[in-house]
N, C-alpha and C positions, 0 to 999 in steps of 0.2 A: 465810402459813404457810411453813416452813421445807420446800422440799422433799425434804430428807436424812431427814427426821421421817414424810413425808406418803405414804402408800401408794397406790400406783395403782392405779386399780381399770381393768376390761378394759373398762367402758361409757367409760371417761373415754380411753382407749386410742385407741378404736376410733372417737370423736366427733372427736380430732386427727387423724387420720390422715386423714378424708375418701374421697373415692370415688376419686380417682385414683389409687390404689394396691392391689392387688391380687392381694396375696400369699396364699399358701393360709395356713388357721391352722395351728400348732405348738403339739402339747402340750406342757406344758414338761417336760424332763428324760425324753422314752419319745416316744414315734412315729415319726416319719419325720424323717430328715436334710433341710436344705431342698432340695437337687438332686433326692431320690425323690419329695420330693409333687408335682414337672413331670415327673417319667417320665427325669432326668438319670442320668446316672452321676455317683458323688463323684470331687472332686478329693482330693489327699493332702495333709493335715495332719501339724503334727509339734510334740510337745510335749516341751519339756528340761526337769529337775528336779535340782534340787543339793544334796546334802543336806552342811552344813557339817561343819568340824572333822574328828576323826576319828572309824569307824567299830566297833561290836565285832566286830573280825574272827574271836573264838572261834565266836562264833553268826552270821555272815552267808555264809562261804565255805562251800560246801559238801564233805563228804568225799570224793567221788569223781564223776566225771566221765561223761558220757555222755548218752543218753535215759531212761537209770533211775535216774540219780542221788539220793541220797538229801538231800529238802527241807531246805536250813537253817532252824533257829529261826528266823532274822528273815524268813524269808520266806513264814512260816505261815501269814498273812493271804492269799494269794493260791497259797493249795492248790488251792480251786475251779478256779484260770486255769492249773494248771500246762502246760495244751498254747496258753498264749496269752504265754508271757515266755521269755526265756533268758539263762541268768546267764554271765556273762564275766570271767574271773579274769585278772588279771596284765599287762591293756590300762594303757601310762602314756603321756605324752609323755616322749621321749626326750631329743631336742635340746631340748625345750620346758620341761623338769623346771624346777621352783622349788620353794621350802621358804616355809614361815612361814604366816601368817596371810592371803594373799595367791592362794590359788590358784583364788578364784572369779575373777579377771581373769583369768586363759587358761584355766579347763576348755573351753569352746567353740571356745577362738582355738590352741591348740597353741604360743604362742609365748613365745619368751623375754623376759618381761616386762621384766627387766635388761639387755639387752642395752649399755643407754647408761646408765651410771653418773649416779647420783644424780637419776632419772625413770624414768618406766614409761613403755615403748613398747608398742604391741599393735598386732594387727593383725585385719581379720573374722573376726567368729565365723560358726559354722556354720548356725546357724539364720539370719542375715541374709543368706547364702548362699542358705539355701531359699527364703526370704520374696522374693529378689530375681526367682524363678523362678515361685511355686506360686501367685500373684495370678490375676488381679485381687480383692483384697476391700476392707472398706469402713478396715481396716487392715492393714498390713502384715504387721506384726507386733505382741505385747504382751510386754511383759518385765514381770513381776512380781516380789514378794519381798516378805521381811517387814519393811519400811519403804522409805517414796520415797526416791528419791537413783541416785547414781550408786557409781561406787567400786566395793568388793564386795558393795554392795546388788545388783547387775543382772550378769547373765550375756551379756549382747548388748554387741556394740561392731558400729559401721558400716563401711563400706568401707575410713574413714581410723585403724582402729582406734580411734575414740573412742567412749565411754560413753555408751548407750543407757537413758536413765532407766526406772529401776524404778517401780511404781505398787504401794503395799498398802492403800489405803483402796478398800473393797469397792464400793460409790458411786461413786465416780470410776471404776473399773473401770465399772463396768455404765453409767456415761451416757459412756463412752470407746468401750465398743464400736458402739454403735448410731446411725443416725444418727436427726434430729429427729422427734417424731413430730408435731409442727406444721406447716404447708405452710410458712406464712412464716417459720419458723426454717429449715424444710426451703430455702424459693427464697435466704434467707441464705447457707445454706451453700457454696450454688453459687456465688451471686456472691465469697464469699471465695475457694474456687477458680480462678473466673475471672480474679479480681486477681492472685492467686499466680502463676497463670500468664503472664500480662502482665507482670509483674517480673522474672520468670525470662527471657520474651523478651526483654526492654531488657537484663540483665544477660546473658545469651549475645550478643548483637549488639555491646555493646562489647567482651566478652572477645576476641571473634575479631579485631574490627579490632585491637586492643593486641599478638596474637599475630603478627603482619606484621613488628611493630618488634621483636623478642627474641630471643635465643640459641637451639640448640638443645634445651638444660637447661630452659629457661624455658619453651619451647615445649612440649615432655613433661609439666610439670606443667600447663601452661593446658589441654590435650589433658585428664588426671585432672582438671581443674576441669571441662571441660564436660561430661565423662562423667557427673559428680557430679548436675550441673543436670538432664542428659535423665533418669536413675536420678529426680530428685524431680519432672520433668515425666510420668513415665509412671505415678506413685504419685496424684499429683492426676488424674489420667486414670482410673486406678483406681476411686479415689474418687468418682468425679461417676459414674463407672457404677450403683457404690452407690445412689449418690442420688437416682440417677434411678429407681433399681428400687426405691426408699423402707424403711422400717421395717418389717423382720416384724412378724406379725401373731402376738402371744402371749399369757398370760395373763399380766402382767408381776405381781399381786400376790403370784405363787408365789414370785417370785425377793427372796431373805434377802437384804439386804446391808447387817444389823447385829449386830453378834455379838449373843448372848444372856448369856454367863459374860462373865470378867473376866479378860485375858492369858490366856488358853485359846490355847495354837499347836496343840493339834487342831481344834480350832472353826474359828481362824484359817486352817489349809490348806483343809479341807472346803468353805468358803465360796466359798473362790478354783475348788478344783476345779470347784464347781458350776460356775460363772460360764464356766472354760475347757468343761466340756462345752457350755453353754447357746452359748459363742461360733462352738464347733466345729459345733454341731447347727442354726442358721441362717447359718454359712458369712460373719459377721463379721470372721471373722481365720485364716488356718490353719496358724500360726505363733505358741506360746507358750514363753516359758522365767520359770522360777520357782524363785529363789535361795531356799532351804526355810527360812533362816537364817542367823545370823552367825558368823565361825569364833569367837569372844567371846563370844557371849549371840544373842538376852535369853535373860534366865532365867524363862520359861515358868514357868509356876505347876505344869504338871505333874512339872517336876522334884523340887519337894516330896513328890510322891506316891511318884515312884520311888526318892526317896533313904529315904523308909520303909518299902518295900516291898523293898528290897533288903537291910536293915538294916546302913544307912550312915550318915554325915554328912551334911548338906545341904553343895554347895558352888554356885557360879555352874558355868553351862553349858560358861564357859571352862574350869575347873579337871575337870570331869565330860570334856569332851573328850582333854585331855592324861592325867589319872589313869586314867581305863578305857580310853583307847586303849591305854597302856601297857601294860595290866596281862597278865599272866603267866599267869592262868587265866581262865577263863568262870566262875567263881565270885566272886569279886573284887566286892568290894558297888558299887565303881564302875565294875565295867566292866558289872554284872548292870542299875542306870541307862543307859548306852548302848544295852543291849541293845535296854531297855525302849523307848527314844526311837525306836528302827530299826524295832522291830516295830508301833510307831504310824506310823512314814512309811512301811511297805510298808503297812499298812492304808489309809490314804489313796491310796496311786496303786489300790491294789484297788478303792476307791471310785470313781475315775475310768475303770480298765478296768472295772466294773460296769455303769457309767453309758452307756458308749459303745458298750455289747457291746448294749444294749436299745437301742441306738436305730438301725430299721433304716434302710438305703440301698436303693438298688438292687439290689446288688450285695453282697449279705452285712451287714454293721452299720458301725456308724462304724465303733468299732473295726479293723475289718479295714481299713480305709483309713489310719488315725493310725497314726504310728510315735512311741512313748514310749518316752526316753531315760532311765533314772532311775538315779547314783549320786551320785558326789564325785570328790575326786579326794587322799583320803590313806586310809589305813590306821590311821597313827596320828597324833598331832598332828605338822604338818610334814612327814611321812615319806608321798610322792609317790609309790611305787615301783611301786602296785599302784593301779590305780582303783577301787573297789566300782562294779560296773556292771549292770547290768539293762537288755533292752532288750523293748520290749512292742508286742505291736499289729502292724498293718502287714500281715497274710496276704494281701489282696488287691494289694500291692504287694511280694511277691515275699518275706517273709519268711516263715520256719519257724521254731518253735521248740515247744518239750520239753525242752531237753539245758543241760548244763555244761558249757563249754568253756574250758579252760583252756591259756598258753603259758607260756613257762619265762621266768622275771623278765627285763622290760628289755630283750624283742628285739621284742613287739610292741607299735605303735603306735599310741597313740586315735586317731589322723587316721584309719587305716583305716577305722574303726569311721564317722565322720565321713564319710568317703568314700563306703562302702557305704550310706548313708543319706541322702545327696543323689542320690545315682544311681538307688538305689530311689526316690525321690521324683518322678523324670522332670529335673532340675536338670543342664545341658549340661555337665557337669566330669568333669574326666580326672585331677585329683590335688585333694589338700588337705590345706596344710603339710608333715609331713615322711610324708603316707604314701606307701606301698609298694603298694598296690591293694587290692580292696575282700577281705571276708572272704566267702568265696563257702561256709564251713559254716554261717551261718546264712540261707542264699538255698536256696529250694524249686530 
């Protein structure tokens, strides 16, 4: 039997797992975070979201500023949370600014992707920044998005600024995060560990003897080479902690991970969100970033609804991004579609502050331990100047919110934002790319 078809039931679960393992049960999506069912405290999680193209800034800025400010349209879905977000106007990269189609390869990384004509340079993003910090888990980190791949499917780049594959098959997510629930898949895994690491020793042992005979250019980068190695020797180390502590113990046939409709990108996000609560709530990974779509497409099925409802044209997602970012009023049948699209991706991050606000810790809820990141990084198509930005969650890691906070175009910088959000996370750093120090109005 096909097992992407085949449902797991909790007797079938609980028969692999065997006795050696030991874990409390987990309701799925509501009870206890894994750290509160031992009496722990949570660690800090932190989840990034990117919502492509451009944004309808008639209905997403809000009119005025403060702790009273008055709710934008698009942020209507999440009136309940209004003392759990805080909206942030006019955050860009400065030095980091790029135009086109291209700007999910530095929302995270700050950098200028052109720097060296005819290739794209980049450099760490910010979440693998956290991930390098906020471990030990059974992954690092997950980069998701609405299809595999690298490019501007994935929001994550590594140390050496390269491309951190994205995962959108719901399946592969959910047997990505967990490890085996069979002993001898489980004592497998170890032993691939093992090996991994025995390669990495033979491969560090020549590198050093090599570094005796070289420059001191040559020497500096063999130096970033072995750093590289112990970074992926302390992730396998990670890992085998996991393993040893084996598979939670859940109800696994609660968890969907096949759509029901057909190119539905509501269904599609909801799905994933589950999956990051359920990852965040047994402490699989505490590090997610998920590119929401492409600055192009797809063109989602519920585009048709909205280009009816707004009594429009149908066009592709691309032409709906550049047309209603454009447009000159909030009325505008294609920007009234943008609207449409914005007010469905705040209702999905409202789905996941929902989800995390019920599920208690120690220490107050998930929620209050996760910091979520949720914008873009244009206003219109192209047009950089301004970030739509939202930042959620996190009270028990030093943030406040209620308020609109806004700065005058193009003096302040995302890194700050980046900055102030490693730091709240417990993460050793004193700058990040071109910020200026952390935003200390949105810190209790």
């Amino acid at each position: 039997m096909n097992i992407k078809s085949r449902p797991f039931s909790r007797r079938t679960v609980l028969r692999g797992l065997g006795a050696s393992i030991s874990l409390p049960c987990l309701e799925i999506m509501g009870g206890k975070t894994l750290a509160a069912t031992v009496g722990k405290s949570d660690p800090p999680r932190l989840a990034c979201f990117y919502i492509p193209g451009a944004i309808g800034r008639h209905a997403w800025f809000p009119k005025d500023t403060g702790f009273n400010y008055t709710l934008a349209q698009s942020h209507r879905p999440l009136k309940h949370l209004r003392d759990q977000f805080t909206v942030l106007t006019n955050l860009s990269h400065i030095k980091g600014r790029i135009s086109g189609h291209v700007h999910p390869y530095n929302w995270l990384t700050g950098h200028n992707i052109n720097l060296t004509p005819g290739s794209i340079t980049n450099t760490i993003s910010m979440d693998q920044v956290a991930a390098k910090y906020v471990g030990p888990t059974y992954l690092p980190s997950l980069a998701l998005s609405w299809r595999d791949g690298v490019g501007t499917s994935t929001l994550s780049r590594n140390a050496q600024g390269v491309d951190i594959p994205a995962t959108a098959n719901y399946r592969a997510v959910f047997e990505r995060l967990f490890p085996p629930a069979d002993k001898t898949q489980l004592d497998q895994a170890k032993q691939r560990i093992a090996l991994d690491k025995s390669i990495l020793d033979t491969a560090s042992a020549n590198v050093k003897s090599l570094k005796t005979k070289l420059g001191r250019i040559d020497q500096r980068r063999i130096d970033q080479y072995l750093d590289s190695i112990r970074d992926v020797e302390k992730r396998l180390d990670d890992k085998k902690t996991v393993l040893d502590r084996g598979r939670p113990k859940f109800d696994e046939s609660s968890v969907r991970t096949e759509p029901q409709g057909k190119n539905g990108m509501q269904e599609h996000l909801e799905l994933m969100i589950d999956l990051i609560a359920l990852a965040f709530q047994t402490d699989m990974t505490r590090v997610v970033t998920h590119c929401l779509g492409g600055e192009g497409g797809p063109n989602y099925e519920e585009y048709k609804v909205w280009a009816k409802k707004a009594g429009g044209r149908l066009r592709g997602a691309h032409d709906f991004h550049h047309k209603g970012g454009q447009a000159h009023s909030i009325d505008n049948p294609d920007a009234k579609v943008i609207n449409y699209r914005d007010e469905m991706l705040v209702g999905v991050l409202a789905r996941l502050m929902d989800k995390l606000k019920a599920i208690q810790s120690k220490d107050g809820t998930l929620l209050d331990h996760t910091v979520i990141l949720f914008g873009g990084a244009q206003i219109r198509s192209h047009n950089g100047s301004s970030f739509p930005t939202l930042i959620a969650g996190g009270k028990k890691l030093g943030f406040k919110h209620g308020q609109h906070i806004k700065w005058k175009s193009g003096e302040k910088p995302m890194s700050d934002l980046y900055l102030t959000i490693l730091q709240q996370l417990g993460c050793p750093v004193t700058s990040f790319k071109e910020s200026n120090g952390s935003i200390t109005e949105i810190l209790a």
